[in-house]
C-alpha positions, 0 to 999 in steps of 0.5 A: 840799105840793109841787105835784107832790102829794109831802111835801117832806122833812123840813128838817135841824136844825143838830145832824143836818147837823154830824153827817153831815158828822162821818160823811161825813170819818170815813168819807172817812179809811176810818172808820165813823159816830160813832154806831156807833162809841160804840154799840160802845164802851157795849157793850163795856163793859156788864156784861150786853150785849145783842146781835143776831147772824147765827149760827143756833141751831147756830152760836151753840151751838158758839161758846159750847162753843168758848169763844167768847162772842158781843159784837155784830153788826157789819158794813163797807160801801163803794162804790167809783166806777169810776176812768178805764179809757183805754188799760187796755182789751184794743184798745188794747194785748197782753193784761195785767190791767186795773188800772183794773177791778181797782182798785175791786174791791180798794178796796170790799173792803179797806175795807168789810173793815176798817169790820168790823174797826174795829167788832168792835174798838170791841166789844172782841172778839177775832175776827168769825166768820160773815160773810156777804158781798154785793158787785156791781158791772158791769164796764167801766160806770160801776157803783159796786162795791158791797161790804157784810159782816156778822158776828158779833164775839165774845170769847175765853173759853178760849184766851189774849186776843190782843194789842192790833191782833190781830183775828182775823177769818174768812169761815167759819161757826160750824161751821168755826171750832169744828173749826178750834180743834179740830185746834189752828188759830188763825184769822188774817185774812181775805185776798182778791183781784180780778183783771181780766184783759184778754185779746186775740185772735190772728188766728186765734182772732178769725177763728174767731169771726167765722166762727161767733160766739161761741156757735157757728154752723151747721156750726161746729166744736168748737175750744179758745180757747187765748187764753182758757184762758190769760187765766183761768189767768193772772188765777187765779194772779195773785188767788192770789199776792196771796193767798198774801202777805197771808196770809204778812203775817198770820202764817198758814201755810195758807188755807182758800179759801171763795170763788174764782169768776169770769166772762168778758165778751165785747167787740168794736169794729168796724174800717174794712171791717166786721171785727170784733176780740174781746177778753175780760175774765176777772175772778177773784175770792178770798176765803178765811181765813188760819189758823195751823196748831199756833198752841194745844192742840186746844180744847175737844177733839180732833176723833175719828178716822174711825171705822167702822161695819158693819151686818149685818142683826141 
C-alpha cells in the first residue's frame, strides 16, 4: 500500500514492456499496434469470422443485399501536438492561413484515416463504410488534436475485387453506399481538409469594434464585417481546392461532401494607450467521399424513378 492510501500500479513483465515499445515505433512510423494487426490477419483468414460492427440493423441489411459482406469493426486513431505558432498568428503580419494551426489538424486526420485503412487491409476488405468520427482540439492552446474513426470494413460479393492497395473507403452510412452501387457509382476515397485562416482588421473595421464590442453595444448599428466575410470565404475555398485534388488523385470524378463546418475565434492584444486591435481565426473543416460515377453496371438493381401517387378520397 502507497502512504497516500492507493494500490501502486501493477509493475510491467519484460515481455509487456518489449511489447509496448514494439507498439509506440510502429506507431511512430504511422502504424497500428501489432496485436491489432495479427487479430485482423486471423480474421481475414477464418472460414467463418465473427465480428463486431457499427451498422444498425438496417444498415447490416442492405450491405448484405448489395453484395457487400461485412469482415470486422475497424477503427484509426491520432493525437497531434500543437507545433510552435511564432509569427503565423494575425498581429504579426496581413491576413493568410495559419499553417502552423492548420497543420495538426491535417496530420490527426490523415493518419487516424490511414490506421483505418491499414486495418481493413489486414482484414482483407475491400472498402470501410460507415465511419463514425469524433475529432476535438482548442485552437491557438497547447490542446492536443484529437482524432479518432470507426467503421465498418467489408468484402466485395457481387462486383469485381479491387486490385491490390485499392481500399475503397467512404464517410457515408450503409444507406448512401447501397444507392450509390445502385446509380453505378463506385466509391473511392475518403478525402478531407483544415484551413485556419488568420484574418486582420482594417482600421475602420477595428474601430467599430471598439465603439461597440463585438457582440454590439447601446445604440450600436447594424453593419457587415467585410474583413470577416472574406476570411470564411476564403479559407472555404482554400479546405475545397485541397478537396477537389486528393479527389482527382483518387481517381474519382465527384464528391459527396457529408461534413463542411466551421467556427470563428475571436483575439485582441492590447497597444500602448489603451486601443485594442481585433483579429479572427476562421477555421473550415471538409470531410466528404470521392466516388466515381459510371465506374460498374447499377447493382444489385436500378434505383426507380420518381413515381406519383394521387389520392382522391375513395
Amino acid at each position: 500500500m502507497s502512504p497516500f492510501g492507493r494500490n501502486r500500479p501493477p509493475q510491467q513483465t519484460d515481455e509487456e514492456r518489449q511489447a509496448a515499445e514494439v507498439d509506440l515505433e510502429r506507431i511512430r512510423q504511422g502504424g497500428i499496434p501489432l496485436g491489432a494487426e495479427q487479430r485482423l490477419k486471423r480474421l481475414a483468414t477464418a472460414s467463418t469470422p465473427f465480428f463486431t460492427s457499427d451498422l444498425s440493423a438496417k444498415e447490416y441489411a442492405l450491405a448484405q443485399a448489395s453484395g457487400l459482406l461485412p469482415v470486422a469493426q475497424v477503427m484509426g486513431s491520432s493525437v497531434v501536438q500543437h507545433g510552435w505558432v511564432g509569427g503565423q498568428v494575425g498581429y504579426y503580419g496581413s491576413s493568410g492561413e495559419v499553417e502552423g494551426l492548420s497543420e495538426p489538424w491535417n496530420l490527426a486526420r490523415t493518419r487516424a484515416f490511414d490506421r483505418l485503412r491499414q486495418e481493413a487491409e489486414h482484414a482483407d476488405a475491400d472498402g470501410v463504410i460507415g465511419i463514425e468520427m469524433s475529432a476535438g482540439g482548442k485552437l491557438g492552446g497547447a490542446d492536443n488534436i484529437e482524432y479518432i474513426v470507426f467503421g465498418t470494413a467489408v468484402r466485395e460479393t457481387a462486383l469485381p475485387r479491387r486490385g491490390d492497395g485499392d481500399l475503397g473507403m467512404c464517410a457515408l452510412s450503409g444507406q448512401d453506399v447501397d444507392k450509390l452501387r445502385r446509380i453505378g457509382a463506385q466509391v473511392c476515397a475518403v478525402v478531407g481538409h483544415t484551413t485556419v485562416f488568420s484574418v486582420q482588421l482594417m482600421p475602420n473595421s477595428n474601430y467599430m469594434l471598439n465603439s461597440s464590442g463585438w457582440f454590439g453595444g447601446p445604440g450600436a448599428g447594424n453593419a457587415e464585417v467585410p474583413e470577416i466575410t472574406r476570411g470564411v470565404y476564403e479559407a472555404r475555398r482554400r479546405a475545397m481546392g485541397e478537396v477537389r485534388r486528393q479527389a482527382g488523385a483518387a481517381g474519382a470524378n465527384n464528391i459527396v461532401i457529408s461534413t463542411l463546418t466551421h467556427s470563428i475565434d475571436h483575439r485582441e492584444y492590447e497597444q500602448v494607450g489603451g486601443f485594442k486591435y481585433h483579429y479572427f481565426f476562421v477555421t473550415m473543416h471538409v470531410l466528404g467521399t470521392a466516388i466515381r460515377l459510371g465506374a460498374h453496371p447499377p447493382h444489385p438493381t436500378p434505383m426507380p424513378g420518381p413515381l406519383m401517387s394521387i389520392n382522391l378520397g375513395h
